[in-house]
C-alpha positions in Angstrom: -2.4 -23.6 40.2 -0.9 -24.3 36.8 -4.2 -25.5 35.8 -6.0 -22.2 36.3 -3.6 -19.8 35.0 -3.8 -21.7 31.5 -7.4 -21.6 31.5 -7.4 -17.7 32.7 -4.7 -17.3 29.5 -7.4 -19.5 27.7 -10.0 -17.1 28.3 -8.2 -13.9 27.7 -7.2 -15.5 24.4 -10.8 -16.0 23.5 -12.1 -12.3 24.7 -12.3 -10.2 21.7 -11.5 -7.1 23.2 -8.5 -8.7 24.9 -6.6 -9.7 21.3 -8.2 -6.5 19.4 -5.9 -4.8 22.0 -3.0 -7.3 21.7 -3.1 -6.6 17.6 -2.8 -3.3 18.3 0.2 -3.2 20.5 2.1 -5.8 18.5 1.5 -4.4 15.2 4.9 -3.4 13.6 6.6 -5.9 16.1 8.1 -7.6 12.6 9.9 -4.1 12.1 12.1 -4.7 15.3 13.6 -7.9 13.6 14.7 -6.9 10.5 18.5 -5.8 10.4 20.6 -4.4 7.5 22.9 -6.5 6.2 25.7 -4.1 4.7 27.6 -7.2 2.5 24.1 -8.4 1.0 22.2 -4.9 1.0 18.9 -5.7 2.0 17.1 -5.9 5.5 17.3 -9.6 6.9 15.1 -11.1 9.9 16.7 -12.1 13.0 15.8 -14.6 15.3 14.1 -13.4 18.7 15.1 -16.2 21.3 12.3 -14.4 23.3 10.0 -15.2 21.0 6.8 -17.1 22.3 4.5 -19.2 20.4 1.5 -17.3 19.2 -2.1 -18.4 19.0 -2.9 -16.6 16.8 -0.1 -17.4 13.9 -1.6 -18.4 10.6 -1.2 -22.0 9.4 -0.1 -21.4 5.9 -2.1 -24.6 3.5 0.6 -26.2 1.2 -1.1 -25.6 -2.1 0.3 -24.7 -5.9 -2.5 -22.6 -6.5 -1.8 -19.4 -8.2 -4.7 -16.4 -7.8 -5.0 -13.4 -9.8 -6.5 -10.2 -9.7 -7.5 -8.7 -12.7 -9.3 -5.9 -14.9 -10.0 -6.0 -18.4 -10.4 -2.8 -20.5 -11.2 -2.2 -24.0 -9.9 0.2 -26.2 -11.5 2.9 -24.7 -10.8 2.4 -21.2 -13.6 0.9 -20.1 -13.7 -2.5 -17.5 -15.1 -5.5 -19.8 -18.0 -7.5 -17.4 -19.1 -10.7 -18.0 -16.2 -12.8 -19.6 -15.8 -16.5 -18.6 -12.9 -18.1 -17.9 -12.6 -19.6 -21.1 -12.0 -16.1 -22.7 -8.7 -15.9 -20.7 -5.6 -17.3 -22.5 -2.7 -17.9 -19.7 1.0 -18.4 -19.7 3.7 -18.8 -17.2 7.2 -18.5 -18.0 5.7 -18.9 -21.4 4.0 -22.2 -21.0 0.0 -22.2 -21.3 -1.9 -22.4 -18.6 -5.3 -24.0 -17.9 -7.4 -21.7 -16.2 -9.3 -23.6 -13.0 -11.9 -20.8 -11.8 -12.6 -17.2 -12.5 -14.4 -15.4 -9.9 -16.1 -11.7 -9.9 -14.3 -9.4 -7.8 -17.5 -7.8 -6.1 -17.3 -9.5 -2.9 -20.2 -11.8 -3.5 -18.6 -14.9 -3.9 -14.9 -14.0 -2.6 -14.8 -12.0 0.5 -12.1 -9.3 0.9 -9.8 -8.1 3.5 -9.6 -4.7 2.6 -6.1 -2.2 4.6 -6.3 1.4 4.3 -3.0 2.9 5.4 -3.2 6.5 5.7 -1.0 9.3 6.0 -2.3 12.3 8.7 1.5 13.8 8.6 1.3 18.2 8.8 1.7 17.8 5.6 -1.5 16.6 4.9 -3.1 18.7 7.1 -5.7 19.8 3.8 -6.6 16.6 2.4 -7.4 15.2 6.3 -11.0 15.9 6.4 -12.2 15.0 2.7 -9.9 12.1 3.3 -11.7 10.4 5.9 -15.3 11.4 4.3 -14.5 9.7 1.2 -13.2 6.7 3.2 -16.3 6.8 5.2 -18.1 6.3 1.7 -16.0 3.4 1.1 -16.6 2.1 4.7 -20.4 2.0 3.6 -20.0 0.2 0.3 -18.3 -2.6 2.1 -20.4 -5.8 1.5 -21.4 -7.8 4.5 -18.4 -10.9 4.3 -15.8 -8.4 3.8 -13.2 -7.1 6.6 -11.4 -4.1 6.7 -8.1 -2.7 8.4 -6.7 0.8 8.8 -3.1 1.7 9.8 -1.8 5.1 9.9 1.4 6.5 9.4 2.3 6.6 13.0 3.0 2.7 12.4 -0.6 2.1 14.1 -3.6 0.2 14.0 -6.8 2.4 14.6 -8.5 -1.1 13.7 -7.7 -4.4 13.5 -9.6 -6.3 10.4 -13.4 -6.2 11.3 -16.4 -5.9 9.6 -17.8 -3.6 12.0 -19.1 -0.4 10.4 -19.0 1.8 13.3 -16.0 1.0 14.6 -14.3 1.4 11.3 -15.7 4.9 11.5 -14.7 5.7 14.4 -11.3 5.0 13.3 -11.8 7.1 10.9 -13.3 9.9 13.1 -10.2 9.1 15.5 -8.2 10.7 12.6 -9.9 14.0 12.1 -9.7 14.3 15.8 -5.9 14.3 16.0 -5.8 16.8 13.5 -7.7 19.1 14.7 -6.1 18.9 18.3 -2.4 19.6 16.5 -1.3 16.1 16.9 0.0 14.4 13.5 1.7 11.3 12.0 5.2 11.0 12.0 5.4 10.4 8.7 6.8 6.4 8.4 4.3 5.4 5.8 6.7 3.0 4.2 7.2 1.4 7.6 3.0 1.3 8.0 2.8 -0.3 4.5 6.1 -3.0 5.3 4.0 -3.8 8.8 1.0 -4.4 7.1 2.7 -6.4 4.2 4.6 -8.8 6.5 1.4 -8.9 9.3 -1.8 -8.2 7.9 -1.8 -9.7 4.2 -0.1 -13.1 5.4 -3.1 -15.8 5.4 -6.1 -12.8 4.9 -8.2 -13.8 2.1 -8.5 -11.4 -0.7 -6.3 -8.6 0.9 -6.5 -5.3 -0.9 -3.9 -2.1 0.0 -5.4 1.7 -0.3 -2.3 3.9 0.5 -2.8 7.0 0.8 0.5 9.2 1.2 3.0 11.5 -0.4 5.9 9.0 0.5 7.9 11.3 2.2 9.4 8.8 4.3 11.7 7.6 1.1 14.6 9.5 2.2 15.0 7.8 5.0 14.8 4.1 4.0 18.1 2.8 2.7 17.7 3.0 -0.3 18.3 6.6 0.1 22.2 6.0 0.6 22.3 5.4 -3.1 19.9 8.0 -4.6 20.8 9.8 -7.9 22.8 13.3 -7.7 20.9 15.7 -6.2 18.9 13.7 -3.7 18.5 15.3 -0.5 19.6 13.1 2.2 22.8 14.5 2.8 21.6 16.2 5.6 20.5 12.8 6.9 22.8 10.9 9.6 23.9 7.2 8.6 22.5 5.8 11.6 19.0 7.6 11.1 18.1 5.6 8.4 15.5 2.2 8.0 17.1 -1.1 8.5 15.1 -1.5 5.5 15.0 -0.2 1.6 12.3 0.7 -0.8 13.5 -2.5 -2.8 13.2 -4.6 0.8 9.2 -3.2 0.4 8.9 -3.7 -3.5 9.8 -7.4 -2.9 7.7 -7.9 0.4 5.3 -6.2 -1.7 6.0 -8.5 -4.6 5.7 -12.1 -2.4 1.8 -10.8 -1.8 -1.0 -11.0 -3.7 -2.4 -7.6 -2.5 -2.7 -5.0 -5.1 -2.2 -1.5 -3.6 -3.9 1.6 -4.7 -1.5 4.7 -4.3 -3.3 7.3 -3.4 -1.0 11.0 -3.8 -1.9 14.0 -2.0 -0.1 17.1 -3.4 0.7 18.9 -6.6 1.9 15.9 -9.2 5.3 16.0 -10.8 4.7 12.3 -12.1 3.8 11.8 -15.8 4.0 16.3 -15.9 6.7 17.4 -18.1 10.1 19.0 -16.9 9.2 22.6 -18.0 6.4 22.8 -16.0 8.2 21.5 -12.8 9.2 24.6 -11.5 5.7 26.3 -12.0 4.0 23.3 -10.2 6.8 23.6 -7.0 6.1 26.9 -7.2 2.2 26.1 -6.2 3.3 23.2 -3.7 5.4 25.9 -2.1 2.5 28.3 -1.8 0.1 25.8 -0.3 2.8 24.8 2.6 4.2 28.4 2.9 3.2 31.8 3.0 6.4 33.4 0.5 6.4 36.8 2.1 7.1 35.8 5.4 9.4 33.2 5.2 11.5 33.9 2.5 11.7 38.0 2.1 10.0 38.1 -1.2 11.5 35.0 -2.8 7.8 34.3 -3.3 6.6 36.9 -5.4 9.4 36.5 -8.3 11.7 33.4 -9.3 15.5 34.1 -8.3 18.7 32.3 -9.3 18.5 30.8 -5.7 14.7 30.5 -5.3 14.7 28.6 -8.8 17.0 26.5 -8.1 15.2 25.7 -4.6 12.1 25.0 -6.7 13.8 22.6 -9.2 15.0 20.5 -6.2 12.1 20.5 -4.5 10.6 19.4 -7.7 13.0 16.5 -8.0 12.7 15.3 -4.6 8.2 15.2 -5.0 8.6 13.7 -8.6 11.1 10.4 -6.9 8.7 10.2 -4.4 5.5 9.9 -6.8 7.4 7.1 -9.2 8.2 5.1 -6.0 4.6 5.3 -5.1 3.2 4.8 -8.1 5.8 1.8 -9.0 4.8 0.1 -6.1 1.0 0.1 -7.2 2.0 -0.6 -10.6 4.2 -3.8 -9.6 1.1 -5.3 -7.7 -1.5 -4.8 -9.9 -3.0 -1.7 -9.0 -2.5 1.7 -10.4 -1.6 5.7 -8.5 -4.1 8.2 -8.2 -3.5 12.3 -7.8 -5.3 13.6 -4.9 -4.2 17.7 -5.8 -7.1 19.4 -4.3 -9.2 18.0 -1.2 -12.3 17.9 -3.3 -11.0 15.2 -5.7 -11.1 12.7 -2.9 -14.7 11.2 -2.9 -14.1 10.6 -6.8 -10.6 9.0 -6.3 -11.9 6.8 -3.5 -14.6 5.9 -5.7 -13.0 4.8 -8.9 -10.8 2.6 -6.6 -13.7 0.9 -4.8 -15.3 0.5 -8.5 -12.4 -0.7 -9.9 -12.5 -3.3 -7.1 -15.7 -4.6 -7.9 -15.2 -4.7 -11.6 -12.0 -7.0 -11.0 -12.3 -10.8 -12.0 -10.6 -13.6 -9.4 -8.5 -16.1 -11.8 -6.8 -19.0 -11.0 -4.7 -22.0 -12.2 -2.4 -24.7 -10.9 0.6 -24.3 -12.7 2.1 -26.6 -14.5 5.7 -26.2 -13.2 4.5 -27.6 -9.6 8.1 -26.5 -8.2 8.0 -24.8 -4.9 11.2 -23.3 -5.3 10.8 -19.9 -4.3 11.7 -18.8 -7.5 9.6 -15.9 -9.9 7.8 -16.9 -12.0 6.4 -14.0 -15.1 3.0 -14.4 -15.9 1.0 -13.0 -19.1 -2.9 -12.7 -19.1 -4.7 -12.5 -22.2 -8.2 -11.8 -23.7 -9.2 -14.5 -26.4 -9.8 -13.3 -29.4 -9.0 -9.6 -28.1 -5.9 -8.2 -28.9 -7.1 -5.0 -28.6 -8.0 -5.6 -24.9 -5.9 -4.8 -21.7 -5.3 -6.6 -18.7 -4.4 -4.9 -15.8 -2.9 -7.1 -12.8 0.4 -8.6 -11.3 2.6 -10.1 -13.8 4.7 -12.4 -11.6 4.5 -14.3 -8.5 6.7 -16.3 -6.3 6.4 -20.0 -6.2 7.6 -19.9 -2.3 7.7 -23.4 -0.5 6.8 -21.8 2.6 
């Protein structure tokens, strides 16, 4: 008897529709385990004594080779093609580096894994539809080796990694359809992008994050508990928050090799200067508000009270665009502004081109240490000073 139940577990381990459905229920398990830790502040695993043996657990290869994505751009802005990788001068912690191979980033020679994490919150009720049309695009450019994962906001997988067109579509499609039928995300984007960090990238080759969001969720990680003056989570119950802080996801973010794309839907604050906050909160309020209605009139001129509304409203979208673009500028990637729906296809765009304009270096360092410890890298052009490299500038040498 015990002879056919293993070889009926056997064969629901090797049906495809059987573990594209077990990916989906367990994704976000990791969540569950992590607990604050009030004395060290920071979220900290637990143990499950339930926990079963998985099939389908990477096997991580003992290797001391470190891998690099990056973009070179001249003075101008514009990606340099076709440097070798002799041109690239390396050093860690300040001691050269040999470079071992450089590899173009286009998906011919290095296949990606590719994770879209998307927001579909009310929120983002406008930039929905364009949203998933330019994702569509990006769903078509896809070369035939590479994979591709999307994760929503809801802390679900519409598709586990798969190089399947269609069903990445209908993902997609899956999206629009909740939208229009009044049913949104609940807004745990962080959550969707700590998931993906802790599940997806582990042991995927070449993994690439696209996160589209307007971070919302920041005021309820823990992080929060300590926000400057004026931040609004006061109103927020202790036990409400995350067992987990924005600097728990920088460094889970930090410990991958994934570079994440931040895409911001909204009116941006970031980069904008101060006198022209209360202007640009003025306009976010009119797009999620109609003035008249809901507050008497407070629309139609600035008051002590609706001012000062403004300004904090402006201060709470302008923290949540720096953690979002911090994020993508830690890892490599860089924060796009999605302020009108139309804007999508374009942003989408540059990010896929970007992509395939990236080079794939790599070097075994010389410090062969596995101690878990950071090491800061620096990336240079030879003989171009005038060149920029954009791409991580650290890694951690873990043992694991």
């Amino acid at each position: 008897m015990a002879i056919y139940v293993a070889l009926a577990s056997s064969f629901v381990a090797l049906d495809p529709q059987a573990q594209e459905k077990r990916k989906r229920e367990e994704f976000g398990s990791s969540l569950k385990r992590l607990k604050w830790d009030e004395r060290e502040q920071r979220a900290v695993e637990t143990k499950d004594g339930d926990e079963r043996p998985d099939s389908n657990v990477v096997i991580r290869v003992e290797t001391s080779l470190a891998v690099f994505e990056i973009l070179a751009f001249d003075k101008k802005g514009r990606a340099v093609s076709g440097l070798g990788k002799d041109d690239f001068i390396v050093t860690e912690d300040g001691a050269p580096q040999e470079v071992a191979s450089l590899s173009p980033g286009d998906g011919s020679t290095v296949p990606r894994s590719i994770i879209l994490i998307i927001d579909y919150s009310v929120s983002q009720l406008p930039f929905i539809e364009s949203s998933v049309a330019a994702a569509r695009a990006l769903v078509d450019r896809l070369k035939p080796n590479d994979r591709m994962a999307i994760a929503t906001d809801d802390v679900a997988l519409l598709a586990p990694f798969t190089r399947d067109k269609l069903k990445l579509k209908d993902g997609l499609d899956s999206l629009r359809k909740k939208a229009k039928s009044k049913h949104f995300g609940r807004s745990e984007q962080y959550s969707a992008l700590l998931a993906t960090l802790k599940e997806l990238t582990a042991g995927a080759e070449r993994p690439i994050i696209i996160f589209q969001t307007d971070g919302d969720e920041l005021s309820s990680l823990r992080s929060a508990a300590v926000s400057p003056p004026g931040a609004e989570v006061s109103a927020i119950p202790h036990n409400s928050f995350k067992e987990y802080s924005l600097e728990d996801i920088y460094a889970a973010a930090e410990k991958t090799r994934a570079p994440i794309y931040a895409v911001i839907p909204g009116v941006r604050f970031a980069g904008v200067p101060p006198e022209e906050h209360v202007e640009r909160a003025r306009r976010l309020f009119g797009k999620l508000f109609q003035p008249q209605q809901e507050w008497g009139g407070w629309g139609r001129q600035l008051t002590p009270t609706f001012e000062n509304y403004l300004r904090s409203r402006a201060q709470t979208a302008l923290r949540q665009q720096l953690a979002l673009a911090g994020i993508a500028n830690l890892t490599g990637g860089w924060a796009e502004y999605l302020e009108e729906p139309g804007q999508a296809a374009g942003i989408y765009d540059r990010i896929f081109s970007g992509i395939e304009r990236r080079y794939i270096l790599t070097y075994y360092p010389t410090n062969a240490k596995r101690d878990g410890k950071l090491r800061r890298v620096e990336i240079k052009v030879r003989n171009h000073p005038e060149y920029a490299i954009l791409g991580k500038k650290s890694y951690y040498a873990d043992g694991q």
